[in-house]
C-alpha positions, 0 to 999 in steps of 0.5 A: 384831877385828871384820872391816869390813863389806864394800861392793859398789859395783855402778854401773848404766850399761847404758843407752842413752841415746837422749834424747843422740842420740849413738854415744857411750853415755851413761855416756860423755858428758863431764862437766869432761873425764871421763865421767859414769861416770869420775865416780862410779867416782872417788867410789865408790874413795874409799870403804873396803873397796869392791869394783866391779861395773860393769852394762853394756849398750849399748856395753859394749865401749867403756865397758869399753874406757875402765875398761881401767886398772881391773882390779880392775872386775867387769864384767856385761853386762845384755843386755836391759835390764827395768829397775834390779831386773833389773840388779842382780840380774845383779851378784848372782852377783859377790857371794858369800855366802861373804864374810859380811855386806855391804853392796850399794851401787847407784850410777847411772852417770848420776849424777855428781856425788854426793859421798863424804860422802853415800854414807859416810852411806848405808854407816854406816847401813846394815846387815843390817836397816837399808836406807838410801836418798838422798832428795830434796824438789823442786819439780820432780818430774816423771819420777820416783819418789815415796816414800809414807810411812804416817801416821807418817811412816814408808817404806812404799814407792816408787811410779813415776810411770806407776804412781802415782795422781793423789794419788801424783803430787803427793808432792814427796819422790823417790828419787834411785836411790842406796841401801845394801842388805843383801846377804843380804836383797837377794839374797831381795828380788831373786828375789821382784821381778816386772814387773806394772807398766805399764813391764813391767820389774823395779823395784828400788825394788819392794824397799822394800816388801818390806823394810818387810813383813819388818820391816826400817828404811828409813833416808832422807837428805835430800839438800839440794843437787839437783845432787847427784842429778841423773840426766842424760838428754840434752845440755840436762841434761848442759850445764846440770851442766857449768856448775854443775859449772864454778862449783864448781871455780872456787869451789874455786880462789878460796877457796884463793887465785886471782884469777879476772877472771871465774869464769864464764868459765873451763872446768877438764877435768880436775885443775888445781892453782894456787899462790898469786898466780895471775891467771886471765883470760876464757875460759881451758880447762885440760883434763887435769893441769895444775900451774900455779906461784906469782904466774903470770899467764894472760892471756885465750883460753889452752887448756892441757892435760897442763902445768906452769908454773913461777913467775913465768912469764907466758901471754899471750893466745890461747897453746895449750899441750899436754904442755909443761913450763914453767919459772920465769920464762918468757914464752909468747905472746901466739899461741903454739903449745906442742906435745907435747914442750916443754920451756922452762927457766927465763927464756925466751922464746916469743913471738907465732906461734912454734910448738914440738914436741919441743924443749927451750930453754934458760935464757934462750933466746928465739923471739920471733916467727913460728918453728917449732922441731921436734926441736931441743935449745937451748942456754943464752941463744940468739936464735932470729931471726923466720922461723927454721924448723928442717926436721926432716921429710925426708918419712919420719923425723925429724931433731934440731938440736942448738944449744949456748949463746951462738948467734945465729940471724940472721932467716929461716935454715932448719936443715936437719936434723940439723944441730949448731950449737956454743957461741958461733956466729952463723948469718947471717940468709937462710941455709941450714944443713945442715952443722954449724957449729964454735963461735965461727964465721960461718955464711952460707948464702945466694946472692951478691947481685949488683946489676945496672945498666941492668937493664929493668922489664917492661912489658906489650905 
């Protein structure tokens, strides 16, 4: 049985980025939620037999920090960054020798949206001498490196822009960044690299001629979707993506079935799964994993994050909801809080300046407006009256409300908590509650009204 080749990602992602103007290093710029980076090293993972080497530099803590979860990352840190031949060339020492005929796939972490199927062409053609390079034919090709082919159309190297002559500079056909290299090969490559440029840094893509002169195939994929390979180098560029990145995930979602009333104006950051018959109006955000469920409908000016929805349930407009879990056949909004924590069994209710945290309501309970349910565990069909407030903060800890089936909150009551109100009881509205409440009872908690006669307004002297 012949062993799989082996595949050495190795990410370049030292750079500082200072065209961002940001604190936050440029591999950590947000692209649908994620890092660019996030972006790549997800990519790279979908590949067989992969093993990650991840260049830092610039804010190398911070990046490192965020890839926590990786721990299968060898992380190189490029304390001077003299360019792409010089960082890869650090990664070298992670790749052994000993571990037979491989192959080194440079990534750009700038580089975001390059898909699975063009890296597994570079991988399948690439081989101990074979190298296999992404190319791409612009218009715009200013910036970059040219490649330069012989009469024949053959590779014969790749020029930087500052070190290409004037002829040079008219070839349309530039280098991505993204190659597959032999491993053995490369290794020789990297130590024969010099800085004799105007840059004064080691270039890797020094390293096709070289190739070229020991003989081996430069194999070269067109690529035809320039997004694919756009490099980001400040927000301009970064926002310019970001839409087209936005285009394509809603592209994704009404080909599998949702009805969005504008796909312009929709921001998915994050993994957003849909079930059929969703409606999704303007202005809508979903920001980490969100399961929304069948025939639902969200209306205009919604941010949900970390949520599931259930089916047949309806989000009406200007609602937030954050790591809430949302059953069949419920109700949110419109001007609805949804906090961490919230948990809504199927039919109910909460409706518009209602805020919840922490608290489960259940089926067919209902907040219909202008309440805030902190804490509290809730009954089957309970009516939470308007102006409602459980006071679950004693200014050091928290307190819970529990409240059992069948209750009625009357308008405008305060439940101190903990406070347990059972099955069936009814609270009057104006009152104050801070002793548990047996089933089927009265509560009124509230000063006695009295009306007195003769009384005098006022008057300014």
């Amino acid at each position: 049985m012949i062993k799989p080749m082996s595949v050495h990602v190795v990410i370049l992602a030292a750079g500082k980025g200072t065209r961002m103007n940001s604190e936050l290093p440029k591999v950590l710029q947000p692209l649908g939620g994620k890092p660019m980076l996030e972006h790549v090293v997800n990519t790279a993972a979908t590949l067989e037999n992969v093993q990650f080497h991840i260049v830092v530099g610039h804010g190398c803590e911070q990046v490192k920090q965020h890839f926590q979860q990786r721990a299968e990352v060898n992380w190189v840190l490029q304390e001077q960054q003299l360019g792409t031949g010089h960082a890869v060339s650090q990664a070298m020492p992670g790749i052994s020798a000993e571990q037979g005929p491989g192959v080194v796939l440079v990534l750009c972490g700038d580089v975001p949206l390059i898909s699975t199927a063009s890296l597994e062409q570079l991988i399948k053609n690439a081989d101990a001498d074979t190298l296999a390079i992404l190319t791409l034919v612009t218009n715009n090709p200013t910036g970059l490196g040219r490649f330069v082919r012989d009469t024949e159309d053959h590779v014969i190297g790749i020029v930087e822009e500052k070190d290409a002559t004037p002829e040079q500079r008219k070839i349309r056909e530039i280098n991505s960044g993204i190659m597959a290299l032999p491993a053995d090969r490369l290794r020789t490559w990297l130590q024969r690299l010099g800085n004799n440029n105007k840059q004064g840094e080691y270039y890797l893509t020094d390293v096709i001629s070289m190739a070229v002169n020991d003989g081996c195939h430069i194999f070269t994929k067109a690529i035809d979707d320039e997004w694919e390979v756009m490099g980001i180098n400040d927000k301009a560029q970064l926002a310019s993506l970001e839409r087209h990145y936005q285009q394509l995930k809603a592209d994704e979602l009404m080909h599998q079935g949702t009805t969005l009333l504008d796909p312009q104006r929709i921001d998915i950051r994050g993994d957003l799964k849909c079930g059929r018959d969703v409606t999704i109006d303007v202005n809508v955000v979903f920001e980490g994993e969100v399961n929304i469920g069948n025939n639902v409908t969200i209306e205009s000016n919604v941010k949900i994050s970390n949520s599931s929805i259930g089916d047949n349930s309806v989000i009406l407009a200007n609602s937030v909801i954050e790591n809430a879990d949302i059953a069949d056949q419920c109700s949110i909004g419109p001007f609805a809080r949804l906090r961490p924590g919230s948990v809504l069994k199927s039919r109910s209710k909460v409706g518009n300046f209602v805020e919840t945290k922490n608290s489960t309501l259940g089926e067919g309970s209902k907040a219909n407006h202008f309440a805030y349910i902190g804490d509290a565990d809730i009954g089957n069909d309970v009516n939470i009256g308007a102006g409602t407030i459980f006071c679950n903060y004693d200014g050091a800890r928290k307190h819970r409300c529990v409240i059992g089936s069948n209750v009625f909150i009357g308008s405008n009551s305060t439940l101190v908590a903990p406070v347990s109100i059972s099955d069936g009881a009814f609270v009057a509205a104006g009152s104050t509650i801070n002793a548990d409440v047996s089933e089927n009872e009265l509560a009124i908690g509230r000063g006695r009204q009295r009306n007195i006669t003769g009384w005098q307004r006022p008057t300014k002297s």
